[in-house]
C-alpha positions as CSV (number, residue, x, y, z in Angstrom):
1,X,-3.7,-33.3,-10.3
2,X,-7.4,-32.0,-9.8
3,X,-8.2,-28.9,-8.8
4,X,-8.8,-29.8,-5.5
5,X,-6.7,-32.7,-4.8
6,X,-3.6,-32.2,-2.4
7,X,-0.3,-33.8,-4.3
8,X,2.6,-34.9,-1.6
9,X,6.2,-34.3,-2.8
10,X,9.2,-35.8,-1.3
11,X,11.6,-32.7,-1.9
12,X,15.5,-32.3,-0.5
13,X,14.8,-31.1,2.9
14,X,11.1,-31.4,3.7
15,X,7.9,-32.8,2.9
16,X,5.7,-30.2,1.0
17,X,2.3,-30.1,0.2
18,X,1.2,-28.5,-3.1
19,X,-3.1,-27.6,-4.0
20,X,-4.7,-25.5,-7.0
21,X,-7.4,-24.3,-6.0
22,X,-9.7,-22.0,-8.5
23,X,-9.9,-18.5,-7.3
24,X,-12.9,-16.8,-7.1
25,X,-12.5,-13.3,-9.1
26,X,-15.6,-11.6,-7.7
27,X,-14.4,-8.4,-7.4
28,X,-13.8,-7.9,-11.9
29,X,-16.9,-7.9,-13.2
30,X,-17.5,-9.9,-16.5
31,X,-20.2,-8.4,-18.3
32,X,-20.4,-8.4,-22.1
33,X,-18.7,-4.9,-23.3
34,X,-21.2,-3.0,-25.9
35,X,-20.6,-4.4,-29.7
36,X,-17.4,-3.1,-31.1
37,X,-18.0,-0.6,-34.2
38,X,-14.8,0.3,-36.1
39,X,-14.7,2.6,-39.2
40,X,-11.8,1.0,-41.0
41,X,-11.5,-1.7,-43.8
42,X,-9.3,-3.7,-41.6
43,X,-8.6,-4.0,-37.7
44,X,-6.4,-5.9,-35.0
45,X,-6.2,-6.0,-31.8
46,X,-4.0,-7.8,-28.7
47,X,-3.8,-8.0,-25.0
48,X,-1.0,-7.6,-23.0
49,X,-0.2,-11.2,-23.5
50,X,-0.4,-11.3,-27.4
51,X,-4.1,-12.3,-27.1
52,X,-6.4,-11.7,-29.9
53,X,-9.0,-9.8,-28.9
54,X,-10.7,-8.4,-32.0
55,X,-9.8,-8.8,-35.7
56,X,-11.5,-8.1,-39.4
57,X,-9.3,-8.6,-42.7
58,X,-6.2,-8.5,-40.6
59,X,-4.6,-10.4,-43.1
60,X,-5.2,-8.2,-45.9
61,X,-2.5,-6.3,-47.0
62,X,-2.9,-2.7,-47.9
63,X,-0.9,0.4,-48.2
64,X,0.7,0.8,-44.4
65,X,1.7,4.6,-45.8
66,X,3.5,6.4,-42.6
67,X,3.2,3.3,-40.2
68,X,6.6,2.4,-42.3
69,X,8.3,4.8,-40.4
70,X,8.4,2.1,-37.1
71,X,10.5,-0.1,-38.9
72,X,12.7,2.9,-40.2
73,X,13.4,3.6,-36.5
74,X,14.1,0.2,-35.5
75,X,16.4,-0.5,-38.0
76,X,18.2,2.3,-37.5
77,X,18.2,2.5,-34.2
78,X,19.9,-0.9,-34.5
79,X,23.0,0.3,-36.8
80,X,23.3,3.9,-35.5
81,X,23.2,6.2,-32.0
82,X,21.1,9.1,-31.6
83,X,24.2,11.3,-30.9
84,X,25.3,10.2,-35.0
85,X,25.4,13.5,-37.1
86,X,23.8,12.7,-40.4
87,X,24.6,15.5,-43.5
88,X,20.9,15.8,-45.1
89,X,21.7,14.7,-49.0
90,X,19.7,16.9,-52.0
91,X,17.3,13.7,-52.5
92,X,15.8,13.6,-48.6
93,X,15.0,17.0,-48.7
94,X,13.3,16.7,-52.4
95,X,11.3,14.2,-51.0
96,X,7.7,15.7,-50.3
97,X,4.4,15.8,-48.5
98,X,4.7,15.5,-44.9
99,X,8.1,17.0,-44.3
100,X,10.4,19.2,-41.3
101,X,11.5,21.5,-44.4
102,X,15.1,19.4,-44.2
103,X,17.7,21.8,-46.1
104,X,20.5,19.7,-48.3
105,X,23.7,19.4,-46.2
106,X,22.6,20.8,-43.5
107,X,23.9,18.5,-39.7
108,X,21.6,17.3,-38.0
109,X,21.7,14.1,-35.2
110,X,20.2,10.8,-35.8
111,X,17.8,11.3,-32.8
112,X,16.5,14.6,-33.9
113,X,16.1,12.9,-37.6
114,X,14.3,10.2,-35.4
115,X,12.1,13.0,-33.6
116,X,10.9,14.5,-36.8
117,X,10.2,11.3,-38.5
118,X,8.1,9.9,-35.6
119,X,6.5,13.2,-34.2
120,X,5.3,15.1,-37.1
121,X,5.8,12.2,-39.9
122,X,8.3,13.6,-42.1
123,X,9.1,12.2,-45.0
124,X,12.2,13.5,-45.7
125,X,13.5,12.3,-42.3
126,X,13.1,9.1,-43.0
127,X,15.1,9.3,-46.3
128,X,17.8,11.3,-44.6
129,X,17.7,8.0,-42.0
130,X,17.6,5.3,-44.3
131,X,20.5,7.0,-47.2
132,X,22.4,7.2,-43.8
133,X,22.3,4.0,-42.6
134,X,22.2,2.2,-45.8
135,X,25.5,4.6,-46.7
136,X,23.8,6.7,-50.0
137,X,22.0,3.7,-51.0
138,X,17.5,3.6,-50.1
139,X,17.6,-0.2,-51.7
140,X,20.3,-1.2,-49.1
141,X,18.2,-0.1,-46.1
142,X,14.7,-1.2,-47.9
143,X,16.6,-4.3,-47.7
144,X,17.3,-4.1,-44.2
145,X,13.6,-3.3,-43.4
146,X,12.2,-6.5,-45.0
147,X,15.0,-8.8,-43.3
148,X,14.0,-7.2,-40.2
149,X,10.3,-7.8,-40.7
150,X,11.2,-11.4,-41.9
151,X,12.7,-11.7,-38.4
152,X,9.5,-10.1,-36.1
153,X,7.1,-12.2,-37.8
154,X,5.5,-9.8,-40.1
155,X,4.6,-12.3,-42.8
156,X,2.0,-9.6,-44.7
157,X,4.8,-7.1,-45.0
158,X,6.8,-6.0,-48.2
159,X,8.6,-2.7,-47.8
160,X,9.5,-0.7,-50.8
161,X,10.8,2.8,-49.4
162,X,11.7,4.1,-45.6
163,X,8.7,6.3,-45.9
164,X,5.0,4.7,-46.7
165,X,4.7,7.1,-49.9
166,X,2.1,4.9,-52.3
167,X,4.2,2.4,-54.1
168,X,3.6,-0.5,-55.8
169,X,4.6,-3.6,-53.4
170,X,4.6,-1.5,-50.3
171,X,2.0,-3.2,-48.3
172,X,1.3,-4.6,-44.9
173,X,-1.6,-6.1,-43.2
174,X,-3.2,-4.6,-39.8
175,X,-2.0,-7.8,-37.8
176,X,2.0,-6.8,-39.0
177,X,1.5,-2.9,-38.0
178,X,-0.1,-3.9,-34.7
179,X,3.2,-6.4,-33.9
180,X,5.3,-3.7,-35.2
181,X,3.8,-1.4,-32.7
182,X,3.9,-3.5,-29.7
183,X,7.6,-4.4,-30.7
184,X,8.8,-0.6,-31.8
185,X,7.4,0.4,-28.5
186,X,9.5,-1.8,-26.6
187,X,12.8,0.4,-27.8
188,X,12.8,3.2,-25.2
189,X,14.0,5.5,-27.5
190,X,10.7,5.0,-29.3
191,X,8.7,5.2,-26.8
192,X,10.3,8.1,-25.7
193,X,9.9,9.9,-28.9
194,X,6.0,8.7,-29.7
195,X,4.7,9.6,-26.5
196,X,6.0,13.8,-27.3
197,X,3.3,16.5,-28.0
198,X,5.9,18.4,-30.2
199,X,8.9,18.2,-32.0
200,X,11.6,20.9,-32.0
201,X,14.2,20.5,-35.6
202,X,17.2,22.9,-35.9
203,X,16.6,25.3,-38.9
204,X,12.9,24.4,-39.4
205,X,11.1,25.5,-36.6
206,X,8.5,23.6,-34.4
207,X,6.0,20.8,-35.1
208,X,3.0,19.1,-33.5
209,X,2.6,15.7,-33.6
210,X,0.3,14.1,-36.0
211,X,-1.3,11.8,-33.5
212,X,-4.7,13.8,-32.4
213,X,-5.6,11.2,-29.5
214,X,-2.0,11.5,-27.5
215,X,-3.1,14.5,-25.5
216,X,-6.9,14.8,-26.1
217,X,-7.3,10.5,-25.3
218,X,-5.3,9.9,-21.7
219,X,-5.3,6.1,-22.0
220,X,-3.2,6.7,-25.4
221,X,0.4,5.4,-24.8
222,X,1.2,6.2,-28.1
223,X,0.7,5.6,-31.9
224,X,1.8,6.0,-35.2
225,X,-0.3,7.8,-37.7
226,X,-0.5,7.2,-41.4
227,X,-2.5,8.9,-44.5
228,X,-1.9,8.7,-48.2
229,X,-3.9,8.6,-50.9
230,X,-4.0,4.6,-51.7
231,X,-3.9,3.6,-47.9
232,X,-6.6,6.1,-46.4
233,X,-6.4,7.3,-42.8
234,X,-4.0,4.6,-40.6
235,X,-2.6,4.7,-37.3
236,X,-1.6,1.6,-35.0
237,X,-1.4,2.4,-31.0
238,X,-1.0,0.9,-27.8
239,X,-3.5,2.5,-24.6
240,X,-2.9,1.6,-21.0
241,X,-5.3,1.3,-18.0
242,X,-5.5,-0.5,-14.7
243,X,-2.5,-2.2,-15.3
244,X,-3.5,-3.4,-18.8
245,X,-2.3,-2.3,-22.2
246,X,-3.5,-3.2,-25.6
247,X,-2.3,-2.6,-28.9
248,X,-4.2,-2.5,-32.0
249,X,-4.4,-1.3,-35.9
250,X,-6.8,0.5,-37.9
251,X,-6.3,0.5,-41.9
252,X,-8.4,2.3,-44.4
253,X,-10.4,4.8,-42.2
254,X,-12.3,7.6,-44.8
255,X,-11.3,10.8,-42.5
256,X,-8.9,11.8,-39.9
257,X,-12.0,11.8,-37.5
258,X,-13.2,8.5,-38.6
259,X,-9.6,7.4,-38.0
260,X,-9.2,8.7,-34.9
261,X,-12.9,7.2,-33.3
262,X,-11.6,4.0,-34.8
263,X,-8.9,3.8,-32.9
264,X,-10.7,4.5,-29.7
265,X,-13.1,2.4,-30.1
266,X,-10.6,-0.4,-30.6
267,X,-8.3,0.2,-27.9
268,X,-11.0,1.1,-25.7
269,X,-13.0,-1.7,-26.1
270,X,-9.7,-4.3,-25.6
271,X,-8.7,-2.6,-22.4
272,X,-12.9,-2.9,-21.3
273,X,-11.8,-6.8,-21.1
274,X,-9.4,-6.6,-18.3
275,X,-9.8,-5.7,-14.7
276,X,-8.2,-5.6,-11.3
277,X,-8.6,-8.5,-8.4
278,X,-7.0,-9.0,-5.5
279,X,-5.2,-12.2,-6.3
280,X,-3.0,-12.3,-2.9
281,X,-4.8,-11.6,0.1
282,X,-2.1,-10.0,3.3
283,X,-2.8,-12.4,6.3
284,X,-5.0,-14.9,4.7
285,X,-4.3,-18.5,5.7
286,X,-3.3,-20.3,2.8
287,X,-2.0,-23.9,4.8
288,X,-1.3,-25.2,8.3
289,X,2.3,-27.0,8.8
290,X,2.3,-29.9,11.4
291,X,5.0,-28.7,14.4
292,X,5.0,-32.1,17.0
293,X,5.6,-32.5,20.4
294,X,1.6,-31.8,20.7
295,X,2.4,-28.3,19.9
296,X,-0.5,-26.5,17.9
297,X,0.1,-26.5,13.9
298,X,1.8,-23.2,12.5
299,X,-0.7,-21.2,10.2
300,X,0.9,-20.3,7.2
301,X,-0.3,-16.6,5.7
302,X,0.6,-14.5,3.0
303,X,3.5,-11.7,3.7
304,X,2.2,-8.7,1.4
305,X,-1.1,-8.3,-0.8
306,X,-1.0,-8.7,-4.7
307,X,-3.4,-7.1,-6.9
308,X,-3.2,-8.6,-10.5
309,X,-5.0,-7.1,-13.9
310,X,-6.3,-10.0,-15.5
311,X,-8.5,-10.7,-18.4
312,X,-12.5,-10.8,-17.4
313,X,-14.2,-14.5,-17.3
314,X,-11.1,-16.3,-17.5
315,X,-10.8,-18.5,-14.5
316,X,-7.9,-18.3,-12.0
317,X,-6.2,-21.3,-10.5
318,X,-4.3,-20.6,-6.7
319,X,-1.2,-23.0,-6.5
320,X,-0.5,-23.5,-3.1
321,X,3.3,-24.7,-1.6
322,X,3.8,-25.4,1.8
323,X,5.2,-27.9,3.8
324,X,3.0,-30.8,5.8
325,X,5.4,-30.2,9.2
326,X,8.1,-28.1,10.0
327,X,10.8,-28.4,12.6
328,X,10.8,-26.5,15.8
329,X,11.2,-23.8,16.9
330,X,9.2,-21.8,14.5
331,X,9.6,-18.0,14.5
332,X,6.8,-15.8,13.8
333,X,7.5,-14.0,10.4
334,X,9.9,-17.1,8.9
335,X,9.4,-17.5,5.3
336,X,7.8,-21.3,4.8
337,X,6.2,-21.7,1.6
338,X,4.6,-19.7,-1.5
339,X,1.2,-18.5,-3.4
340,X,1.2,-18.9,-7.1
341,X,-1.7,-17.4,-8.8
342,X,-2.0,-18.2,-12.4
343,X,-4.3,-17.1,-15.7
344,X,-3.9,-20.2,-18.0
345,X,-0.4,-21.0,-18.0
346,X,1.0,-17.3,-17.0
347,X,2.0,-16.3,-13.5
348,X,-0.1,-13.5,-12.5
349,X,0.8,-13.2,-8.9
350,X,3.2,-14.9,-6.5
351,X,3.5,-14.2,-2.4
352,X,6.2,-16.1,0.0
353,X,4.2,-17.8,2.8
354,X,5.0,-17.3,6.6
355,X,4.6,-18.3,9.8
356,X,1.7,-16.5,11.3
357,X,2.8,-17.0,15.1
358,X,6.1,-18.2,17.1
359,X,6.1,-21.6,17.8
360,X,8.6,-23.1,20.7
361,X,10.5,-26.3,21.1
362,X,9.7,-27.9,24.2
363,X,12.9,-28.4,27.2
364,X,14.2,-31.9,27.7
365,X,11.4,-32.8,30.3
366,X,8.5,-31.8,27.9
367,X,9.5,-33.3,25.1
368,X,10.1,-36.2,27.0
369,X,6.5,-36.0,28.7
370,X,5.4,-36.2,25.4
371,X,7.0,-39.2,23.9
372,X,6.0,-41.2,27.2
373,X,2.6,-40.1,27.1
374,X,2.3,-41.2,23.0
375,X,4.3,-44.6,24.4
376,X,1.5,-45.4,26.7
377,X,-1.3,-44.2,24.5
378,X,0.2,-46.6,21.6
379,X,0.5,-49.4,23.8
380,X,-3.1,-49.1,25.5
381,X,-4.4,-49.2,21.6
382,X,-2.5,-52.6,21.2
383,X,-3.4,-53.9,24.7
384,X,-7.6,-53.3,23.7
């Protein structure tokens, strides 16, 4: 069917027309955004739709270092509840760098474990986690992490420890940590955890979060920092605006600050590509339905508005499904067709169609005025 051409359908209980029509998205502008400058050795970024929307070296696979931690949370999010009480074992609180100052034996719950792993990064979280889950045994729940990135995709991605310390084999690409990001973000718990300023642990004390842009950056949803010596400065985020959100990697920044600009600039410049437009305009006629008898057609508008976010210069098609006639009597408000807006092959917005005015049935006498008066027109056209 053309974009313009009106398609008849026979359905079960009425004869309905369907038209795509483009839509004209003059209200989101489509200028060029500035040229993107990241800072990294190697960037990705998506739309909301899993859209590429910038990429260099995202295949290369480098040192992920505390990005790990994602995939530490999901799979033990998927084996344990945060309410679990976890005994911290003499080798996670050995383990060093960034740490919560975990004591050996000392309780704590999976979700604060969780909380201090995510939050402030620490190391010895995550090796509290994974000898928990994997019952005293890291190769058990390194195990677990590489089936579980076997299963998202992540084709770049070898995990060696539930940490990101440097070690050989331990590598992912910036395309795996940004779908790792968009997926470990979809687990509530996550989310809720990544998107905390601070991070309270029993016995240790209080900790900031490593992530500098969460409070200073208010399109930040939330992101998971990285830094060791082999991997440089890391973190892979998702930011929100206008109904949009991206998510995006950068690997192998020089300096915190370089890091964090990176990332900015990344996400800022993939949420720059969408914008707002009124896809579904309230008490626009979309179709006119036939009624008979001589009665006036029914005009067929749009119940509510509908404001989509869509991606800037990609056309919109309106779909259009109404019926050619509709029985009487027709009351003002009844629901007789549907708006489908799409972007490509995704629904953006959808409206019900009704009937913008009442329209009556005609008594016994009218209607059968009418039928002699289309009898004697008919016949007049056959007599000349």
């Amino acid at each position: 069917m053309s974009s313009r051409s009106l398609l008849t359908i026979v359905a079960s209980v009425a004869v309905v027309a369907s038209l795509a029509v483009p839509v004209q998205a003059s209200n989101v502008e489509t200028t060029q955004s500035a040229p993107l400058r990241v800072d990294a050795a190697a960037w990705y970024l998506v739309g909301p739709d899993g859209a590429v929307l910038a990429q260099s070296d995202a295949r290369m696979r480098r040192a992920p270092a505390s990005i790990t931690k994602l995939m530490t949370a999901i799979v033990t999010l998927e084996r344990a509840r945060p309410s679990d009480v976890v005994r911290v074992s003499p080798r996670a609180a050995r383990v060093g760098e960034s740490t919560v100052y975990l004591r050996p034996n000392e309780l704590l719950s999976v979700g604060e474990l969780i909380h201090g792993m995510l939050i402030r990064s620490g190391n010895d979280a995550a090796e509290a986690l994974a000898l928990y889950v994997g019952h005293g045994s890291q190769d058990r729940f390194v195990r677990l992490m590489n089936a579980e990135a076997r299963q998202l995709g992540l084709t770049d991605t070898t995990f060696e420890n539930p940490h990101g310390l440097d070690q050989a084999g331990h590598l992912m690409s910036a395309r795996d940590t940004t779908l790792l990001v968009r997926y470990a973000l979809g687990i509530p718990f996550i989310r809720d955890t990544m998107q905390r300023s601070s991070v309270s642990i029993s016995g240790s004390g209080d900790f900031p979060t490593t992530d500098d842009l969460l409070e200073s950056w208010p399109p930040l949803v939330a992101g998971k920092t990285g830094h060791t010596a082999d991997a440089g400065w890391n973190e892979a985020a998702a930011a929100s605006e206008n109904g949009a959100t991206v998510y995006g990697s950068v690997l192998g920044s020089r300096n915190r600050a370089e890091r964090n600009d990176a990332l900015k600039a990344l996400l800022a410049y993939g949420l720059a590509q969408y914008g707002r437009v009124l896809a579904v305009d309230r008490g626009h006629v979309y179709a006119t339905a036939k009624t008979g008898y001589g009665r006036q057609p029914v005009k067929l508008v749009s119940r509510r508005m509908r404001i989509a976010t869509v991606r800037k210069g990609v056309p919109l098609v309106e779909r259009v499904v109404a019926p050619v006639s509709v029985s009487l009597p027709v009351q003002k408000g009844a629901s007789l067709g549907r708006v489908e807006v799409y972007e490509g092959n995704d629904l953006v917005a959808a409206e019900s169609l009704v009937a913008a005015s009442t329209v009556t049935k005609p008594g016994v006498l009218g209607r059968v005025g009418w039928y002699t008066r289309r009898t004697a027109a008919n016949l007049w056209g056959i007599v000349s």
